[in-house]
TIFI-958979 format. One record per residue: y, z, x of N, C-alpha, C in turn; chain; residue in one letter. Coordinates in pm, 1 decimal, decimal comma. Each point is the difference from the previous one (the first is absolute). Layout:
<pts>
+----------+----------+----------+----------+----------+----------+----------+----------+----------+---+---+
!      n_v !      n_w !      n_u !     ca_v !     ca_w !     ca_u !      c_v !      c_w !      c_u ! c ! r !
+----------+----------+----------+----------+----------+----------+----------+----------+----------+---+---+
!        Y !        Z !        X !        Y !        Z !        X !        Y !        Z !        X ! A ! a !
...
+----------+----------+----------+----------+----------+----------+----------+----------+----------+---+---+
</pts>
This chain:
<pts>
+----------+----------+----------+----------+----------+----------+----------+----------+----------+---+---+
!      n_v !      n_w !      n_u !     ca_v !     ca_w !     ca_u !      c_v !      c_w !      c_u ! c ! r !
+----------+----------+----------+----------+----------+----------+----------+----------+----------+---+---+
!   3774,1 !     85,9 !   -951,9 !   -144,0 !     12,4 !     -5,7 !    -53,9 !   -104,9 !    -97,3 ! A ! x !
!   -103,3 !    -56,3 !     37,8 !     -8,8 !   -103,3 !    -67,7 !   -145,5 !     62,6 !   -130,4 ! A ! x !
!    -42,5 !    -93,2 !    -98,1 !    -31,8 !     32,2 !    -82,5 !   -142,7 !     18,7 !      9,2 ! A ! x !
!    -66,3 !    -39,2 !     78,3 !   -150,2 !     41,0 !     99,1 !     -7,2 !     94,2 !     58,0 ! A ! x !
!     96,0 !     72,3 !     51,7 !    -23,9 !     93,5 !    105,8 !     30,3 !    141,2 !   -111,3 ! A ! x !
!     93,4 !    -30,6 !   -100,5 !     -6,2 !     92,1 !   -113,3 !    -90,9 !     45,1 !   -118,1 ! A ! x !
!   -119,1 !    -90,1 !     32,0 !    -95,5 !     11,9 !    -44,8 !   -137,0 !     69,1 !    102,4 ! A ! x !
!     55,9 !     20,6 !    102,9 !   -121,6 !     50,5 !    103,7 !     58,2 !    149,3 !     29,0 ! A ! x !
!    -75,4 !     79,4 !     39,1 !     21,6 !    137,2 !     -2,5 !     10,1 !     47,1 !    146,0 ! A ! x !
!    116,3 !     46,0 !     19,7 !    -36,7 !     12,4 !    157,2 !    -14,7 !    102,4 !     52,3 ! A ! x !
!    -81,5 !     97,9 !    -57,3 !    -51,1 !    113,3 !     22,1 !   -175,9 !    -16,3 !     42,3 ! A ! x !
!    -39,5 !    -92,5 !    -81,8 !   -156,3 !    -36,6 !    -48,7 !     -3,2 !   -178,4 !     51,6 ! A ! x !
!    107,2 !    -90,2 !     59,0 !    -26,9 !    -97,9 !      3,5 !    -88,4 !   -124,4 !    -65,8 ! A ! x !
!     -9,1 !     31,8 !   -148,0 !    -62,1 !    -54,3 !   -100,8 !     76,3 !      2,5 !   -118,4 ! A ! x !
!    -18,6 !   -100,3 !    -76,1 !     53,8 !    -82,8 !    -86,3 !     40,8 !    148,1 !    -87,5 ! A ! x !
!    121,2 !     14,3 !   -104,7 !     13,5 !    131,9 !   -101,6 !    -77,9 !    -94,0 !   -149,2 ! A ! x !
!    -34,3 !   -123,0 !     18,5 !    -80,3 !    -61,4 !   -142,4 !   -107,3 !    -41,3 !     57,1 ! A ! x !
!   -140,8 !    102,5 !    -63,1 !   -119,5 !     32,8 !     46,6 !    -96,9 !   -161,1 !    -33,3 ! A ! x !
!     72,6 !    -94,8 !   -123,7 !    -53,6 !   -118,2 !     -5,1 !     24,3 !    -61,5 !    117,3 ! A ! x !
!    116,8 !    -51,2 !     42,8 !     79,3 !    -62,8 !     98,9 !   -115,3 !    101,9 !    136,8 ! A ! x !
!     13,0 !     61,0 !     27,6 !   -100,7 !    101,3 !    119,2 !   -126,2 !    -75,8 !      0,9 ! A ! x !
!    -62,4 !     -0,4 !   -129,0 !   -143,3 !    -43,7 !    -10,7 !      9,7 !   -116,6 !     37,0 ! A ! x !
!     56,5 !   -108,7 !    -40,2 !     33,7 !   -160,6 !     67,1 !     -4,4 !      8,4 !     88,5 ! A ! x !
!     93,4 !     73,1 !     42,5 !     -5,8 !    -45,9 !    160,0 !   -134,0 !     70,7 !     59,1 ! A ! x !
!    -14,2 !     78,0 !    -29,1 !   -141,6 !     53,9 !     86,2 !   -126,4 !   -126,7 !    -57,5 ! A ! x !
!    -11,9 !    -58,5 !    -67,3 !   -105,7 !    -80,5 !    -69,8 !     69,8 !   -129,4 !    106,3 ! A ! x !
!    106,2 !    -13,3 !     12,8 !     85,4 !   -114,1 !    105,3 !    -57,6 !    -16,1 !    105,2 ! A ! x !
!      1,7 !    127,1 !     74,7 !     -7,3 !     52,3 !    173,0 !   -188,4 !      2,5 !     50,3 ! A ! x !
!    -20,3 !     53,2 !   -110,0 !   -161,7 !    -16,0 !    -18,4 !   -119,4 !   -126,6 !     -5,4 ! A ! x !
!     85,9 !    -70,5 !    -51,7 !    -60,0 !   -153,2 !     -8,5 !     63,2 !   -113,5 !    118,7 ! A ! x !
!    135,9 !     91,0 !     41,2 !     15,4 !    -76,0 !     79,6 !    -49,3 !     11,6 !    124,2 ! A ! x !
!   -116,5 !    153,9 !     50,7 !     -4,9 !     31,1 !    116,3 !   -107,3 !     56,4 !    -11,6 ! A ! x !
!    -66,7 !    -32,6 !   -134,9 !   -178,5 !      2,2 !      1,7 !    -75,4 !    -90,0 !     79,3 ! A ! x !
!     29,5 !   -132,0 !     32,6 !    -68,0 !    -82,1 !     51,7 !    -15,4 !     37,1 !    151,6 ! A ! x !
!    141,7 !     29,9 !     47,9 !    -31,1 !     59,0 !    137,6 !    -57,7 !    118,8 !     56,7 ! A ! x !
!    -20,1 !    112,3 !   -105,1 !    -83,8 !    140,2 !     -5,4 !   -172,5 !    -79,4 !     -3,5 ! A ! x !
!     27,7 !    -42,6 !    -50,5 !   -150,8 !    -49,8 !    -43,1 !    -73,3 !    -64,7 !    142,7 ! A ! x !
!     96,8 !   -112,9 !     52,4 !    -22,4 !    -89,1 !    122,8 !    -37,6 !    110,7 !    114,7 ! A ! x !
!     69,7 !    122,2 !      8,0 !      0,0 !    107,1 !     94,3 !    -78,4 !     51,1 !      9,6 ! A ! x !
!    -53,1 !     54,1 !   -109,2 !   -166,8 !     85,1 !    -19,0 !    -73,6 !   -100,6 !     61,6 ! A ! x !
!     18,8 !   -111,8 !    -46,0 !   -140,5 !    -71,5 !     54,2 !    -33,9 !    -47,4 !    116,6 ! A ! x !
!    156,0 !     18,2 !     50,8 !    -10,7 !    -68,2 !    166,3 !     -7,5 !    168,8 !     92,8 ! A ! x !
!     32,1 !     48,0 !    -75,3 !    -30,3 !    154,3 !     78,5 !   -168,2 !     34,5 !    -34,2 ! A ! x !
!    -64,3 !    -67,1 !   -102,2 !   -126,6 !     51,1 !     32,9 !   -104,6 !    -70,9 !     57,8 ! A ! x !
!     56,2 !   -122,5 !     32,8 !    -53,5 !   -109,3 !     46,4 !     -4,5 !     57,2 !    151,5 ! A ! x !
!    109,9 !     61,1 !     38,5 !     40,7 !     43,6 !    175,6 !    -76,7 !    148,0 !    -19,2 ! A ! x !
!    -52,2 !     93,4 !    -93,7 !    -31,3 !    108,6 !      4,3 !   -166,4 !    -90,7 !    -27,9 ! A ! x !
!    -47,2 !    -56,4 !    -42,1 !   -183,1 !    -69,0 !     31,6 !    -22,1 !    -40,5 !    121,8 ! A ! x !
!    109,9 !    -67,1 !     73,4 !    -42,2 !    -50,2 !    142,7 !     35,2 !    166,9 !    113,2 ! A ! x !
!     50,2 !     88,7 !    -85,5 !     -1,0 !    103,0 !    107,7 !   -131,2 !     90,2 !    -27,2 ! A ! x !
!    -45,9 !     27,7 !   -131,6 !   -161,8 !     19,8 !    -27,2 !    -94,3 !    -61,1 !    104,3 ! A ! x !
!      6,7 !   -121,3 !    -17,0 !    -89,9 !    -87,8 !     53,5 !    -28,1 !     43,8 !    166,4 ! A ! x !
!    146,9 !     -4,2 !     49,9 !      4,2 !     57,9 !    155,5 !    -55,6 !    145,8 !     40,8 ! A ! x !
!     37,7 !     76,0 !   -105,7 !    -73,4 !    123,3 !    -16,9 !    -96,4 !      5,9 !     -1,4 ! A ! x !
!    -99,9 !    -94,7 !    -46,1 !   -170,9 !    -15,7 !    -36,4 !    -28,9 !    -49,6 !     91,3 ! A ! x !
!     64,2 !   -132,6 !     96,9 !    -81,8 !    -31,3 !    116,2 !     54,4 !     88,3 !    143,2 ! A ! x !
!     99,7 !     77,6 !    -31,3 !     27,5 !    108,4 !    113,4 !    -94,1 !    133,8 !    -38,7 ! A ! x !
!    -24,2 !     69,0 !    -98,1 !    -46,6 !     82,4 !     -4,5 !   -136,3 !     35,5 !    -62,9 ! A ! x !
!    -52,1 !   -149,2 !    -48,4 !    -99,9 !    -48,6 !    -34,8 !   -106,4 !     63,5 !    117,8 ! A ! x !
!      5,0 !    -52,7 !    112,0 !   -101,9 !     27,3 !    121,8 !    -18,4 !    163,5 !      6,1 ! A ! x !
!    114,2 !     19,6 !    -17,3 !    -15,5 !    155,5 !     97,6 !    -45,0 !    119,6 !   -148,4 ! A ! x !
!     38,4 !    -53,4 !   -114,5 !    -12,1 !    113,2 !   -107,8 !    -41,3 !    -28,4 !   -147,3 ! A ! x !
!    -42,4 !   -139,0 !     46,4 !    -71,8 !    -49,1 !   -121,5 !     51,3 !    -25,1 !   -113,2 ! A ! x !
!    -25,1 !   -110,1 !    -71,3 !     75,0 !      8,2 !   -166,1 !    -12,1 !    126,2 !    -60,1 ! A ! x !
!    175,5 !     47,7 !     -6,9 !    -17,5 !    111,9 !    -87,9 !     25,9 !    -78,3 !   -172,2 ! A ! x !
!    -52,6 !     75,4 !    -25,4 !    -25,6 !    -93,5 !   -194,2 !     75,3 !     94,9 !    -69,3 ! A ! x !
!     62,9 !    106,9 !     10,7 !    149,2 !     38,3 !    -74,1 !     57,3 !   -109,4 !     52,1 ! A ! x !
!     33,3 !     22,9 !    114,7 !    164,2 !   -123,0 !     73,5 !    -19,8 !    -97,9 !    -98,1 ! A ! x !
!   -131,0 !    -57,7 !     18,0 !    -11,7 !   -143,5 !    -66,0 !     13,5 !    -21,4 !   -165,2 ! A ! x !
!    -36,2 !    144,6 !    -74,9 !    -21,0 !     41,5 !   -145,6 !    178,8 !    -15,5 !     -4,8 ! A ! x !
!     49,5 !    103,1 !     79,2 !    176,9 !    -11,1 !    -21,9 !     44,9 !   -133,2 !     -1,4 ! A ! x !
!    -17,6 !    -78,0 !     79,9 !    130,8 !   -146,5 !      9,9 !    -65,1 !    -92,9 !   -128,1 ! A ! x !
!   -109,2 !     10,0 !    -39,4 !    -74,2 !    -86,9 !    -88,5 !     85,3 !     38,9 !   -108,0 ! A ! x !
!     16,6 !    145,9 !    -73,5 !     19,3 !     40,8 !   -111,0 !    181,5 !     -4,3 !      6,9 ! A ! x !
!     41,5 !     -1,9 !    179,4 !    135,6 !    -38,6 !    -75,5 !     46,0 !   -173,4 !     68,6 ! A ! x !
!   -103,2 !    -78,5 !     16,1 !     18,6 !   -136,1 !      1,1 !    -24,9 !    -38,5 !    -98,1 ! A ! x !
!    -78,2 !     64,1 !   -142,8 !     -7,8 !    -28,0 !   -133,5 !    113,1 !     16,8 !    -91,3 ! A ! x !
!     43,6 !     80,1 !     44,5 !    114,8 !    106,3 !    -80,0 !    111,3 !   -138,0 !     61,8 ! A ! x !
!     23,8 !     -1,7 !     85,1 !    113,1 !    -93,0 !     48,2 !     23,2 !   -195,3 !    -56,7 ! A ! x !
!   -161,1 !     -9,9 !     -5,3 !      4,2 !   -111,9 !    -54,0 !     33,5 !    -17,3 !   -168,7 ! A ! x !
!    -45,7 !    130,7 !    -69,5 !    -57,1 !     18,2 !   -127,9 !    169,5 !    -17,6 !    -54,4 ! A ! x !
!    105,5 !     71,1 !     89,3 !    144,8 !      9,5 !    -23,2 !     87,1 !   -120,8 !     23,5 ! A ! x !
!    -69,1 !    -71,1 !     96,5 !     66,8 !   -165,2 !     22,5 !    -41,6 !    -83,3 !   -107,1 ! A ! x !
!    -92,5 !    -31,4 !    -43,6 !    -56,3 !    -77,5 !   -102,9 !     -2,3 !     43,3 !   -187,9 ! A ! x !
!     50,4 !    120,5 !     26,8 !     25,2 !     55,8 !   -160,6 !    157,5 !    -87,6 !    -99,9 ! A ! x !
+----------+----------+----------+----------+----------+----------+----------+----------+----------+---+---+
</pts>
C-alpha cells in the first residue's frame, strides 16, 4: 500500500489530514469554478430565449403575465449578480 492511499480513508473517501482535505478541496474548486460558472450562464442564456418564445407564443392568447416576467427578471439578476461577484 502505498503512502497516499494510507493517508485516505476508505470508509469516508477523504483525506484522514483535514489540512491536506482542505487543499485539495480549495484544488478541485478553482480548478472547476470556471466551468460551473461558464454553465450557469450558457444555461440561462438558453432559459431567456425559451422566455422569449413563451412571450411571443403565449403573448397573443394570454397576455403579458407580469409575475412570469417579475420571476425570470429577479432570477436573471440573481444569476448575473453570482457570475460577476
Amino acid at each position: 500500500m502505498s503512502e497516499l492511499e494510507e493517508q485516505i480513508s476508505k470508509l469516508t473517501c477523504k483525506f484522514n489530514d483535514l489540512d491536506l482535505e482542505n487543499q485539495y478541496k480549495e484544488m478541485k474548486w478553482e480548478k472547476n469554478s470556471n466551468y460551473i460558472w461558464n454553465l450557469m450562464l450558457l444555461g440561462h442564456i438558453i432559459f431567456l430565449l425559451v422566455i422569449l418564445d413563451d412571450v411571443k407564443i403565449f403573448g397573443e392568447s394570454l397576455g403579458v403575465q407580469p409575475l412570469y416576467i417579475f420571476t425570470h427578471i429577479i432570477c436573471s439578476i440573481i444569476v448575473y449578480i453570482l457570475n460577476f461577484i
